[in-house]
C-alpha positions as CSV (number, residue, x, y, z in Angstrom):
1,X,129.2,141.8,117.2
2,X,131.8,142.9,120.0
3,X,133.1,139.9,122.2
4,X,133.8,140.1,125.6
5,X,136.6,137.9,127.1
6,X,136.3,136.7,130.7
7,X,139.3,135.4,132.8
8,X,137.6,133.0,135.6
9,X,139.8,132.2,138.9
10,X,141.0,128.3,138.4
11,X,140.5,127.9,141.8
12,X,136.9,129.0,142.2
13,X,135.1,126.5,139.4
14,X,132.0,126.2,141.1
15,X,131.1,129.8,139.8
16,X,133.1,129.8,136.5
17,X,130.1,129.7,133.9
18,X,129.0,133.1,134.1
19,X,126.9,135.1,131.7
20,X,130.0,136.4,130.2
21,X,131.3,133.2,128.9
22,X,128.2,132.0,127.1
23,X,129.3,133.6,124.3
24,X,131.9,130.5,124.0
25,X,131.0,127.0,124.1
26,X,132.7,124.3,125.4
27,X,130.9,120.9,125.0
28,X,130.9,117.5,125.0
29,X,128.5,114.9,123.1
30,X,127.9,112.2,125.8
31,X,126.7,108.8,124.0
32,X,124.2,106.8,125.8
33,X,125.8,103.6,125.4
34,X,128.9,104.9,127.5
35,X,126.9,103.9,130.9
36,X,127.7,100.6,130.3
37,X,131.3,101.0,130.4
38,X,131.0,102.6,134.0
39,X,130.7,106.3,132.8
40,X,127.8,107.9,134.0
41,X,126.8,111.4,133.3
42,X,128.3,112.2,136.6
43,X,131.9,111.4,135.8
44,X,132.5,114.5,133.6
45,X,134.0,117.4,134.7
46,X,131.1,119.9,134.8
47,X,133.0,122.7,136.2
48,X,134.6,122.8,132.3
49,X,131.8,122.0,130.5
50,X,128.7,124.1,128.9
51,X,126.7,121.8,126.7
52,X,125.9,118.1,126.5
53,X,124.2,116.6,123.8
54,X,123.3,113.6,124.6
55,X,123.3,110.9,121.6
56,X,121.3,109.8,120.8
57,X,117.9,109.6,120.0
58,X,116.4,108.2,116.9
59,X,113.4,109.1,114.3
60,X,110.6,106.9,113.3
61,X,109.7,106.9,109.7
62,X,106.1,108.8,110.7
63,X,108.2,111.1,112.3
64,X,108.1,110.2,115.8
65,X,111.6,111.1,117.8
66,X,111.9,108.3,120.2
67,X,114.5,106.8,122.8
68,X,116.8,105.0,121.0
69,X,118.2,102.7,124.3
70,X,115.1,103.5,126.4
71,X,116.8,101.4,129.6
72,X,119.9,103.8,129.4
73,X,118.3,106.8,128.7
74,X,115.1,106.6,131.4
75,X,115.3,103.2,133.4
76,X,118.9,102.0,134.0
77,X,119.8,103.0,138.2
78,X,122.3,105.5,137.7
79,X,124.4,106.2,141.2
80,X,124.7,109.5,142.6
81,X,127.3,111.3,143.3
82,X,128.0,113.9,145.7
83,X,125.4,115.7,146.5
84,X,123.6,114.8,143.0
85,X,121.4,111.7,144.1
86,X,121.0,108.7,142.8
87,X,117.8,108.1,140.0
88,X,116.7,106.3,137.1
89,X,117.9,106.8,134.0
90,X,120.7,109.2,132.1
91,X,119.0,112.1,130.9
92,X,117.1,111.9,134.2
93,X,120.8,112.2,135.6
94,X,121.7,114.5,133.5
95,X,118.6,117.0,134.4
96,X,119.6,116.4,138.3
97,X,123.2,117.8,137.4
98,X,121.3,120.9,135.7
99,X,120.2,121.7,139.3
100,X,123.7,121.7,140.5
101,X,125.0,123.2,137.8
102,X,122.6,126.4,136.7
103,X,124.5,127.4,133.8
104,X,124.9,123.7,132.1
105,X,122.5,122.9,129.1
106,X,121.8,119.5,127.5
107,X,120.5,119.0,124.0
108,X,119.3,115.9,123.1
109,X,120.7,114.7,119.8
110,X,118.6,112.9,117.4
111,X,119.9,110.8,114.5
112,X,123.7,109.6,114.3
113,X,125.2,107.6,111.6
114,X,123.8,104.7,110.1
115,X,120.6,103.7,111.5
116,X,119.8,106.8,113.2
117,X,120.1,108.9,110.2
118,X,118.2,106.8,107.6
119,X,114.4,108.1,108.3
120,X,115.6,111.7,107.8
121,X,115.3,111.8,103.9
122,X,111.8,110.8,103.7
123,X,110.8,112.5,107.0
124,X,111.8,115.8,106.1
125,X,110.4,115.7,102.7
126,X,106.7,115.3,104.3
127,X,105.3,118.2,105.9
128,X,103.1,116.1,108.4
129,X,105.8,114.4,109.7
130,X,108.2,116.8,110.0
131,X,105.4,118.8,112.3
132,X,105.1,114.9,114.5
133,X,109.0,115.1,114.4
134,X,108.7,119.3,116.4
135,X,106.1,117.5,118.3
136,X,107.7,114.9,120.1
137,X,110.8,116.4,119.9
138,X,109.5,119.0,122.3
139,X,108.0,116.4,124.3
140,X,111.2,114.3,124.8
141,X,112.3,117.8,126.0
142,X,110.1,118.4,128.2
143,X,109.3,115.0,129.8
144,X,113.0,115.3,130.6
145,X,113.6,118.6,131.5
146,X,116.1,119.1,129.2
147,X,116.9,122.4,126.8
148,X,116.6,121.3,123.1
149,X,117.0,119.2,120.1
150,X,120.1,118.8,118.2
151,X,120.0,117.3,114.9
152,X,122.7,114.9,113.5
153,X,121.6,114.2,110.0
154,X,124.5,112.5,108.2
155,X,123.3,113.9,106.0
156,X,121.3,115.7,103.0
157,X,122.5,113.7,100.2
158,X,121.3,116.5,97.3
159,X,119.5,120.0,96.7
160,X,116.0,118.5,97.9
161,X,117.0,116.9,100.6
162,X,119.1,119.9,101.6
163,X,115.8,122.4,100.9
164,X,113.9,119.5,103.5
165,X,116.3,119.5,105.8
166,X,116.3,123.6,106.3
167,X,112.0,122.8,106.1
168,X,112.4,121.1,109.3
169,X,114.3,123.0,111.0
170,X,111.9,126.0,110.7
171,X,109.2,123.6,111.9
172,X,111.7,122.8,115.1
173,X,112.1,126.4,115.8
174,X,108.5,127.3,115.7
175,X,108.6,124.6,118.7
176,X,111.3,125.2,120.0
177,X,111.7,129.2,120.3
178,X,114.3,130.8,121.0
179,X,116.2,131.5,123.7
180,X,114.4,129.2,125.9
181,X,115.5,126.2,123.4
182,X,118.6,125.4,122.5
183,X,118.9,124.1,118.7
184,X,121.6,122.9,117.0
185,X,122.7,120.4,114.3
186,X,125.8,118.7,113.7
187,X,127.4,119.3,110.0
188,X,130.4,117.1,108.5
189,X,132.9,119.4,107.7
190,X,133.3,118.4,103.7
191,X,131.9,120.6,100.8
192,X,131.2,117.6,99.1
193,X,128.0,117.2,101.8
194,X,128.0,121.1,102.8
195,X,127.2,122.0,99.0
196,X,123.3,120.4,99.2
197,X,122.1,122.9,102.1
198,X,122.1,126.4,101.6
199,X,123.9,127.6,104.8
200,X,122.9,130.8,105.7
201,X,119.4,130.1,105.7
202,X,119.7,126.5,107.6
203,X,121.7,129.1,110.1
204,X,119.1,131.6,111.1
205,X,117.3,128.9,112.6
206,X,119.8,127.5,114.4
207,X,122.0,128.4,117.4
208,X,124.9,126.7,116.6
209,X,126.2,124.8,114.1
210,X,128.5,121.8,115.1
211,X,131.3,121.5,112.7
212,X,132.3,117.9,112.7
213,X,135.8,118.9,111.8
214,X,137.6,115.4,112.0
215,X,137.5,112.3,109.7
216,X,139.2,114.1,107.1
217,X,141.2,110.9,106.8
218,X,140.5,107.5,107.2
219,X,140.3,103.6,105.8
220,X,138.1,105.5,102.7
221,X,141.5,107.5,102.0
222,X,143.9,106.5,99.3
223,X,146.9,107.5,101.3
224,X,147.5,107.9,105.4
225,X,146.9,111.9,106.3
226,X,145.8,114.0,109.6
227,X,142.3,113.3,110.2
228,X,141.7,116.6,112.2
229,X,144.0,119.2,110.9
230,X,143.7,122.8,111.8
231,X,144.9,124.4,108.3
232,X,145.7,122.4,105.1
233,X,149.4,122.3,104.4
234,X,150.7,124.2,101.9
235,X,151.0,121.1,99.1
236,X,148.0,118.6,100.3
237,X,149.0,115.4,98.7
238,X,145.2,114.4,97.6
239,X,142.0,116.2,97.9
240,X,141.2,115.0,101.5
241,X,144.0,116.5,102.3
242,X,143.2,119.9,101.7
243,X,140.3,119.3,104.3
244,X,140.8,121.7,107.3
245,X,139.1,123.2,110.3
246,X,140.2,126.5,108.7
247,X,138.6,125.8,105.1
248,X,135.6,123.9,106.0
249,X,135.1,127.2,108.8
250,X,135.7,129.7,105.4
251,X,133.3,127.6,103.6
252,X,130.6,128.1,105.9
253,X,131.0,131.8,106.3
254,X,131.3,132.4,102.6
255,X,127.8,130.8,102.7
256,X,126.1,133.4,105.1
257,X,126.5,131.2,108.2
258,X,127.9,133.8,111.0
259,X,131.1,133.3,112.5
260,X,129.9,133.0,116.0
261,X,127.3,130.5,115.3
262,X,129.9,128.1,114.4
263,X,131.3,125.3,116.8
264,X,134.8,123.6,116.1
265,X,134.5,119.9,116.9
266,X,137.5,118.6,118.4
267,X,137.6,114.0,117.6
268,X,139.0,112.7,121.3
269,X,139.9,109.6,119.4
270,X,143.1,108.9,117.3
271,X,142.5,107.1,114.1
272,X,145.0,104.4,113.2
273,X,147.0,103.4,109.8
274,X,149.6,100.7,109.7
275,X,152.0,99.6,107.3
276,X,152.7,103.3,106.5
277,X,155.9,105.8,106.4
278,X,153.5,108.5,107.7
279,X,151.5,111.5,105.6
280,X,151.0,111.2,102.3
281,X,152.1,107.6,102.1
282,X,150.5,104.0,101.5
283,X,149.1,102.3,104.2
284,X,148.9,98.5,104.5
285,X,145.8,98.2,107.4
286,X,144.0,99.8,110.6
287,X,144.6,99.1,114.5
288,X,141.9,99.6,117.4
289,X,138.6,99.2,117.6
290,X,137.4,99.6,114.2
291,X,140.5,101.7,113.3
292,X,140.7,103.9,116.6
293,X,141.9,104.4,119.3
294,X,140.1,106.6,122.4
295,X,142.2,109.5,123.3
296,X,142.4,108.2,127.0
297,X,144.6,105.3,125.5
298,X,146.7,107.6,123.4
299,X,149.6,107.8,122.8
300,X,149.9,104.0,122.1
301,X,152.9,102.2,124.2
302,X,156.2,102.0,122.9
303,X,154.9,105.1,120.6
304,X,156.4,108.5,120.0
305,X,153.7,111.5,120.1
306,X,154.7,114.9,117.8
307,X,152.8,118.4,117.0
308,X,152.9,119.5,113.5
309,X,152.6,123.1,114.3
310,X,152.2,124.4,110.5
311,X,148.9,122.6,110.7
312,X,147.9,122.1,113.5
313,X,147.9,118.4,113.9
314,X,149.4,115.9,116.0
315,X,150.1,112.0,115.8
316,X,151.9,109.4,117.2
317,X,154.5,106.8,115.9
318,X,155.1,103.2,116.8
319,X,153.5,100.5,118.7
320,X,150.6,99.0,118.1
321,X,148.7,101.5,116.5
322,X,151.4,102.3,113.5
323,X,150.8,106.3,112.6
324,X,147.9,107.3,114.9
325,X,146.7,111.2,114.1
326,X,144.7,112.9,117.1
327,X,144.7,116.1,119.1
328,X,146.5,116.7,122.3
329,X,146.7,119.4,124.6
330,X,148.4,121.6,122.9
331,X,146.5,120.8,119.1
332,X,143.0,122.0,121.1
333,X,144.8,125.2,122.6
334,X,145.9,126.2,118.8
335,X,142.2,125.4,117.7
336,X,140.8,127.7,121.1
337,X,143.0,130.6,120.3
338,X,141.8,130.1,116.4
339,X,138.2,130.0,117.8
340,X,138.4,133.7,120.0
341,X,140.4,135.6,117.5
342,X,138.2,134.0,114.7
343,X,134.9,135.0,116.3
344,X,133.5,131.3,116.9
345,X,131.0,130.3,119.0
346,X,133.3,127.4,120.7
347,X,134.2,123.9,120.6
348,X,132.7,120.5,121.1
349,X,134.3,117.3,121.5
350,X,133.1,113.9,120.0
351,X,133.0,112.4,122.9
352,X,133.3,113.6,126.8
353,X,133.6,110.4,127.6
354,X,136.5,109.6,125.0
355,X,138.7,112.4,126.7
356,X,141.7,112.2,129.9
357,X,139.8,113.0,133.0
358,X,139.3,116.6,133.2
359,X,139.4,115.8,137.1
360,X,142.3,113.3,137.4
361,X,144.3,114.0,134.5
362,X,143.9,117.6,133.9
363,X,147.2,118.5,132.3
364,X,146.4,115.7,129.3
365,X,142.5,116.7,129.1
366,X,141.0,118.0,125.7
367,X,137.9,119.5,127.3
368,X,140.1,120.9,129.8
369,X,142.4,122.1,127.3
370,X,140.2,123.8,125.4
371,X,138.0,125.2,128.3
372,X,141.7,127.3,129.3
373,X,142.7,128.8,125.6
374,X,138.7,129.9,125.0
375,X,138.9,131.5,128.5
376,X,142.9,132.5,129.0
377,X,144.6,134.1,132.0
């Protein structure tokens, strides 16, 4: 497949998304909860943006995808903005911005972690429910006016769950047909969960697959590392640590899945490890909110923020956060220009909301960021 690269005019947005550049996307997962923290769908920067999956909804064990916060998703008054009015509701916010933005699509995202993942197993295993799970999938879809189902299963757990999970995703497509639906599913980046699903077939009925290439380190690890690192360094010091964007993307593509199917997902939030002398090294604790830290609040005060450019990583050093690893501007640029001359489909970011202003803050925005290396002057 040839690619076609488009350089848009930064000072004509309005008109940016054009045919052309839907061969790249840039997207943002938008979590329902955020409206309480006075972030409406309106407050991203849709001039930059070309997906949103909105997180999320949940599964019933008969099947049934419902609502999972049914006040934020369809009741709560969201203000307007602009000239996108007021209404009721995020994804009924979210479908008004499709009006003023013709190009955007939204997926609605079903499952998560915890909770919202644990029906999955025994749904997918079932033939009847997988077909009430296609069902009112497509009718959450349509009720909304939305473009398609995403599915966050974290995740199939062995062969037969992986052999269930690719049975209901042939049962979504039948639904959900191509290219008037959007579907896509997010995938942890680790071939210790990759190894259960036979790839290549999971990817022919899929659109994209959302590489969730962060978390690579974490509390779970034995010693402090990047958590989002573009290529493994050349001695990892454990096995997490040979984790990459760049080995999890050659997994995949050994399996059949092609290149430009494949979505990079880009974590706009740092994870913490104190009590530590940096990578590769003990670590004593966590700081933030459950061990991270948003992007917006990074880097920490009194900190000290580097680029490891052999890997593509970045962190910061000091404060209150100890050794914080996260992408920055530059990080997201390295992983855009690995993404064109890589044949990707794009990137993604865990979460819009997480991110600088792509508005206010442009210069220090990850979506922004990425938005200029996919589509470079």
């Amino acid at each position: 497949m040839s690619r076609v690269y488009f350089n848009p005019p930064l000072d004509h947005f309005p008109t940016l998304w054009s045919p052309l550049q839907n061969m790249y996307w840039n997207a943002v997962y938008y979590p329902n909860w955020r409206i309480y923290r006075d972030q409406p769908p309106a407050s991203l920067n849709f001039d930059v943006i070309s997906h949103v999956f909105y997180a999320f909804a949940w599964v019933k064990d008969d099947g049934t995808v419902y609502l999972s916060d049914e006040w934020a998703d369809a009741q709560i008054e969201v203000v307007g903005v602009g000239d996108v009015p007021a209404t009721k509701g995020c994804l009924n916010s979210f479908a008004m911005l499709k009006k003023k933005y013709s190009r955007l699509r939204v997926v609605l995202s079903v499952g998560g972690g915890g909770k919202g993942s644990e029906p999955f197993a025994a749904v997918a295993r079932d033939p009847a429910r997988r077909e009430r799970f296609a069902q009112t999938s497509l009718g959450l879809v349509q009720q909304f006016g939305i473009d398609g189902i995403d599915i966050d299963w974290e995740h199939p757990s062995d062969s037969q769950q992986g052999e269930d999970y690719i049975a209901l995703l042939a049962v979504l497509r039948q639904y959900l047909p191509a290219p008037q639906y959007t579907l896509s599913s997010a995938l942890p980046a680790g071939e210790w969960a990759l190894q259960h699903i036979k790839l290549g077939h999971a990817s022919q009925y899929l659109d994209m697959i959302n590489l969730m290439a962060y978390d690579f380190s974490g509390p779970w690890t034995s010693k402090c590392g990047h958590q989002a690192q573009l290529f493994t360094p050349q001695i990892p010091h454990n096995a997490e640590a040979a984790i990459s964007c760049h080995s999890a993307v050659s997994y995949m593509v050994r399996q059949g899945v092609p290149t430009q199917k494949i979505v990079m997902g880009v974590p706009a939030y740092g994870r913490s490890f104190t009590g530590t002398q940096g990578v590769g090294h003990s670590f004593s604790g966590q700081a933030g909110e459950e061990g991270t830290f948003e992007y917006r609040d990074l880097p920490r005060p009194g900190s000290t923020e580097h680029v490891d450019e052999h890997t593509g990583a970045a962190y910061c050093i000091g404060g209150d956060g100890g050794f914080v690893t996260y992408d920055t501007p530059q990080t997201v640029r390295m992983k855009a220009d690995y993404v064109r001359h890589n044949g990707l489909g794009g990137l993604f970011y865990w979460t819009g909301t997480g991110d600088a202003s792509s508005i206010d803050q442009k210069e220090r925005s990850l979506v922004y960021s990425g938005f200029l290396g996919l589509f470079p002057q």
